[in-house]
N, C-alpha and C positions, 0 to 999 in steps of 0.2 A: 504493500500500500504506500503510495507517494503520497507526503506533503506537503502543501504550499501557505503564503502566507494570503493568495486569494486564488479562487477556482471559478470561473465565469461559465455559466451554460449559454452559450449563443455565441457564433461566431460572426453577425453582420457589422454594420458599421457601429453597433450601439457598443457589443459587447466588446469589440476591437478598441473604440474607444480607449472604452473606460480598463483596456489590457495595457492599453501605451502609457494612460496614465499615470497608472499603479509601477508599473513597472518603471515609468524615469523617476516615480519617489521610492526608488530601491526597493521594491516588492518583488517576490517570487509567485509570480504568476502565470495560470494555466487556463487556456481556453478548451472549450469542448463544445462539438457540435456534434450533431447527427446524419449530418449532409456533407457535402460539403461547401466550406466554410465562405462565407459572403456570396452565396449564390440562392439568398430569398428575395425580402423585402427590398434589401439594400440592392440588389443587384438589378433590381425591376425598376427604380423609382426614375423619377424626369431630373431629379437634381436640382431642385431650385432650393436656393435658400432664401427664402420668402416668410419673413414675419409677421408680414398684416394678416387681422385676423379674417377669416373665411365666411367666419360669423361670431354672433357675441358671445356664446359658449367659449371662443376660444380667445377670449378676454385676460382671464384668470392668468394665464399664463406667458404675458405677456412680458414682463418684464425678465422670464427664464427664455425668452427667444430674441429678446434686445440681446442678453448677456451674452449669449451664443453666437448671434453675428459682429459682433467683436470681438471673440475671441479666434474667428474664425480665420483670420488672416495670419496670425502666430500660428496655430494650430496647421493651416495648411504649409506652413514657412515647416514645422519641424518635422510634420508627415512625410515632404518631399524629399527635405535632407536627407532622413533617414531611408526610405526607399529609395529612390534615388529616380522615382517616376514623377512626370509632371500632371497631373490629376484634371487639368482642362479648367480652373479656375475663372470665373470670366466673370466682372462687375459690372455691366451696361446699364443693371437694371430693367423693368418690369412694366409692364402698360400692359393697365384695364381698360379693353374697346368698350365703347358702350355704342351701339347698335338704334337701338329703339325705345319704345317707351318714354317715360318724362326724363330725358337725360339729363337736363339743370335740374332737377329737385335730386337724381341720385348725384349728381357729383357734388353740390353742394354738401349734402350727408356723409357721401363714404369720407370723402376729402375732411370733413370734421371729425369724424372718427377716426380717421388714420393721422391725425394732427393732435389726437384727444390719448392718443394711448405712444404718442413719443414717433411716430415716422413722420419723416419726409417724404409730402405728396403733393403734386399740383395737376390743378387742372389743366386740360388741352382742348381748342380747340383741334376741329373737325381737321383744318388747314395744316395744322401745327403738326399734329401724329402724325398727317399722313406723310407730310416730309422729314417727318424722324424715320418712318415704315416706309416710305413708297409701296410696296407688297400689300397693305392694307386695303379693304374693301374701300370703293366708293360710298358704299353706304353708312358707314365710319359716322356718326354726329356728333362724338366728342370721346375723351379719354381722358385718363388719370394713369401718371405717372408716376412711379417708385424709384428716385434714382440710385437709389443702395442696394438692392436687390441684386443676387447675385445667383450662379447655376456653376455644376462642374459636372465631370463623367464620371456618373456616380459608379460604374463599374471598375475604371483605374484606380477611385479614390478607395472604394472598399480592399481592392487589393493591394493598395498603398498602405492605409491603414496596417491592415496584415501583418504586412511585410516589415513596416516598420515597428510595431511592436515583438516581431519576431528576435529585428538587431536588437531591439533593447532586452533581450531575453524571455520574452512567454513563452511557452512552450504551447503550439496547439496542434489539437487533436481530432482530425476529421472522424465523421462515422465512428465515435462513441458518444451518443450524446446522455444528457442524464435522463436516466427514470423516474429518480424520486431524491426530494431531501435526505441527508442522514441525520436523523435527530437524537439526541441524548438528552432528555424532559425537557427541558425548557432553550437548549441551545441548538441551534446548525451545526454539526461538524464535520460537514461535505455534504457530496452529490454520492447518492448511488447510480454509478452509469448504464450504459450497456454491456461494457466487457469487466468491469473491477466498479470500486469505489473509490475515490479520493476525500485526505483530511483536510481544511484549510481552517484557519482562525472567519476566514471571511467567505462568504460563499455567496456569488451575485445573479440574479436571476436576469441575462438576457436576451431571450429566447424568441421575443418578438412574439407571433400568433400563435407561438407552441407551448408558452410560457406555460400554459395554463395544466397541458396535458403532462409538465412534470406532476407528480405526484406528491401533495402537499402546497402545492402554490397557487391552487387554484382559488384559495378564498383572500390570497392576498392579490393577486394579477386574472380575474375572471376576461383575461380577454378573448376575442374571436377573431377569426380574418376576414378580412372585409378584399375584397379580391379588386386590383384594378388593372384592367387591359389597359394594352400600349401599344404603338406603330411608331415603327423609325420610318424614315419619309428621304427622299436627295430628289435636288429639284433644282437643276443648276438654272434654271430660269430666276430662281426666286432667291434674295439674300434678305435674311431676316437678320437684326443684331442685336435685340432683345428678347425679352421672354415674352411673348403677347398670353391674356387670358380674353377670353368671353364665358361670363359666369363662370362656369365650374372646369369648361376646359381650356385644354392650355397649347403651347407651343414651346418649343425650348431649343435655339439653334446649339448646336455642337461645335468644336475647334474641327472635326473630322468634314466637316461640311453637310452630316447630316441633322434630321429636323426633328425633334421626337414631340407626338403627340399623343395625347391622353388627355382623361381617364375615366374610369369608370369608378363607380362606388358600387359593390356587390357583394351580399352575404348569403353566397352559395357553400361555406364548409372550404373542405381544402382542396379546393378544387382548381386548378390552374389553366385549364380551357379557355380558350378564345372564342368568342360567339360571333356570328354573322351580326346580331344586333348592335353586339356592342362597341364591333367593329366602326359600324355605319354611324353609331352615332356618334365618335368621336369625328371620323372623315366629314359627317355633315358640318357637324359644327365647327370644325377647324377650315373647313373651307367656306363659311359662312365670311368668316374674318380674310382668311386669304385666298381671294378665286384660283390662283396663279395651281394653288395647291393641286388642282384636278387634275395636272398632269404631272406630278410628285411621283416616282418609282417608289412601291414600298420594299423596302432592305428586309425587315423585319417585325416580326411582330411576338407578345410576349404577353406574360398576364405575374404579378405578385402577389401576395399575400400580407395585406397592411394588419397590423395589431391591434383594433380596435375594442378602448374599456365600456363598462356600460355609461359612462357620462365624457363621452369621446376627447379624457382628458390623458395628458399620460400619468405611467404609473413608478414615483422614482420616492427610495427611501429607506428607511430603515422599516424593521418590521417587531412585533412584540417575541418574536422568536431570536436569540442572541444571534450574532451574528450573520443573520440572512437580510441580502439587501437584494430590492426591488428597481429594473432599472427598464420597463415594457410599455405598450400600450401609447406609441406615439403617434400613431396612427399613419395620417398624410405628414408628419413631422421629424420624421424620424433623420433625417439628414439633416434638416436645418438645428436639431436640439443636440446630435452628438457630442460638438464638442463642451456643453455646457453639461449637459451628463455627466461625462467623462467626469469633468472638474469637480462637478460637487461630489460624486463618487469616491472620489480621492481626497477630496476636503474632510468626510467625513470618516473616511478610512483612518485619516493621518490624525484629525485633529478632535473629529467628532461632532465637526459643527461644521457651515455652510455660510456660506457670501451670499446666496440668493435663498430667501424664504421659499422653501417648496411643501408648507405644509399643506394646500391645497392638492398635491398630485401626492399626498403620501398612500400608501398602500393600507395603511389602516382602515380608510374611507369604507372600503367594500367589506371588512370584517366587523367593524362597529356597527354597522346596517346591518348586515345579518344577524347579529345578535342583537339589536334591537328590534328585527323585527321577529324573531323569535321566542322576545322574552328573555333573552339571558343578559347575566352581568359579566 
């Protein structure tokens, strides 16, 4: 039986993370997956690191996804050093088309809310995007701009991640992932895997959609996967240089030249199929925003598995069990909150306390509910 001074179940970009970090404040650290390693959520996502919120629910957490996109420039600065890959980093920032409807009463609104909760946003006219986009529809009647907003290839960067927690020393472990906590009454002291079990002082749940199916963690990470399709797109007619959104979907250009669009929200279980529908209705709507798209080659196409909690918040913390920490349930966020993770991960590892208040995403939430609504103390 090997020991470490922390054991992480999840090998994507969360649990990579928070392996780099532990590991540069001189931890012996071991990943474990069941797959292999950065090839779910992380490996699927469009890469935006995009902190306005989507909606007010994801208010709460706003001030842990400021934290993150500043920390995000270090973080990518020490990623690359140490892998020695360039991860596709791009800052152009972000425009919301708005189409139809009362377009002065929404831009006045989101633009107050996104001024109300700390970003930088302005309005555009119709004239103004389209000569930032040329690509953009004619039917374009105004937008909002995000100029900090920023995107990478989330696939280099999860295996940068990796690899650069590897130099720093973690040791990981495809295809063993864990079963179940190891408890001794009241403490964590490891993971039971699938081929052994490991000790650790620390033992971190980040398993993304799966989190839930370790055994034991399901009353503290009740999360599910919420499934989103994706299409990569090249289209040398058309140069995009930002991330365009309409509503809920998106665009996202690539350093490779290609275009990825998405996404779906879908709670079909773990299911990773692509549908005719859901295909079409990303192409609908992404080509709503840019005509030019309908002659777009598609490269690829793909579907992941988002970690979604039951109050679509995520799930980061310590827990009433010693030693077991909760680090899941970021849903569509999971890229843009790593490196803020990571950090307080570490903060609390080393110190036991935290720079950004996260008692709102603690893992408690779901276990106090259950036992209050079942009557217990």
């Amino acid at each position: 039986m090997k020991t470490y001074d922390a054991v992480i179940a999840g090998a994507g970009i969360i649990g990579a993370s928070i392996a780099l970090e532990l590991a540069e404040a001189g931890l012996h650290v071991a990943l474990f997956d069941a797959r292999e390693p950065g090839r779910e959520a992380s490996w699927a996502s469009g890469g935006m690191i995009s902190p306005a919120p989507e909606n007010a629910g994801m208010i709460p957490f706003m001030p842990m996804s400021l934290a993150s996109v500043a920390l995000y420039p270090d973080f990518i600065r020490r990623v690359e050093a140490a892998s020695g890959l360039n991860v596709g980093y791009r800052q152009k920032g972000a425009i919301d088309v708005l189409l139809d409807g009362d377009v002065q009463e929404e831009l006045t609104t989101v633009v107050a809310l996104q001024h109300g909760v700390g970003l930088r946003a302005e309005a555009l006219t119709a004239e103004r995007v389209r000569a930032m986009e040329p690509a953009l529809t004619e039917e374009t009647q105004a937008a909002i701009f995000r100029p900090d907003e920023a995107s990478l290839n989330t696939r280099v960067f999860t295996d940068a991640t990796l690899k650069a927690a590897q130099h720093k020393g973690v040791e990981i472990h495809p295809h063993n992932g864990a079963k179940s906590l190891w408890k001794d009454g009241n403490r964590c002291k490891g993971l039971t895997l699938e081929k052994d079990h490991v000790a650790a002082k620390w033992t971190i749940i980040a398993a993304g959609s799966f989190s839930a199916k370790i055994d034991g963690v399901g009353p503290y990470a009740p999360v599910q996967p919420a499934k989103g399709q994706m299409i990569a797109l090249r289209c040398e007619a058309i140069q995009i240089e930002r991330i365009l959104w309409l509503e809920h979907k998106y665009l996202v250009p690539q350093f490779d030249g290609r275009i990825l669009a998405g996404s779906t929200i879908e709670y079909t279980g773990f299911d990773h199929d692509l549908t005719a529908g859901g295909v079409e209705l990303i192409l609908r709507e992404v080509m709503r925003m840019v005509p030019g798209l309908a002659g777009a080659r598609i490269e690829e196409t793909w579907a992941g598995l988002r970690p979604d909690s039951p109050d679509h918040l995520p799930i980061i913390g310590p827990t009433d069990l010693d030693g077991l920490l909760i680090a899941t349930g970021h849903f569509r966020s999971g890229i843009l909150l790593a490196p803020v993770t990571a950090r307080l991960i570490r903060e609390w590892v080393i110190k036991e306390k935290v720079s950004v208040d996260w008692s709102r995403l603690s893992p408690m939430r779901f276990l106090e509910g259950s036992r209050a609504l079942h009557g217990k103390a």
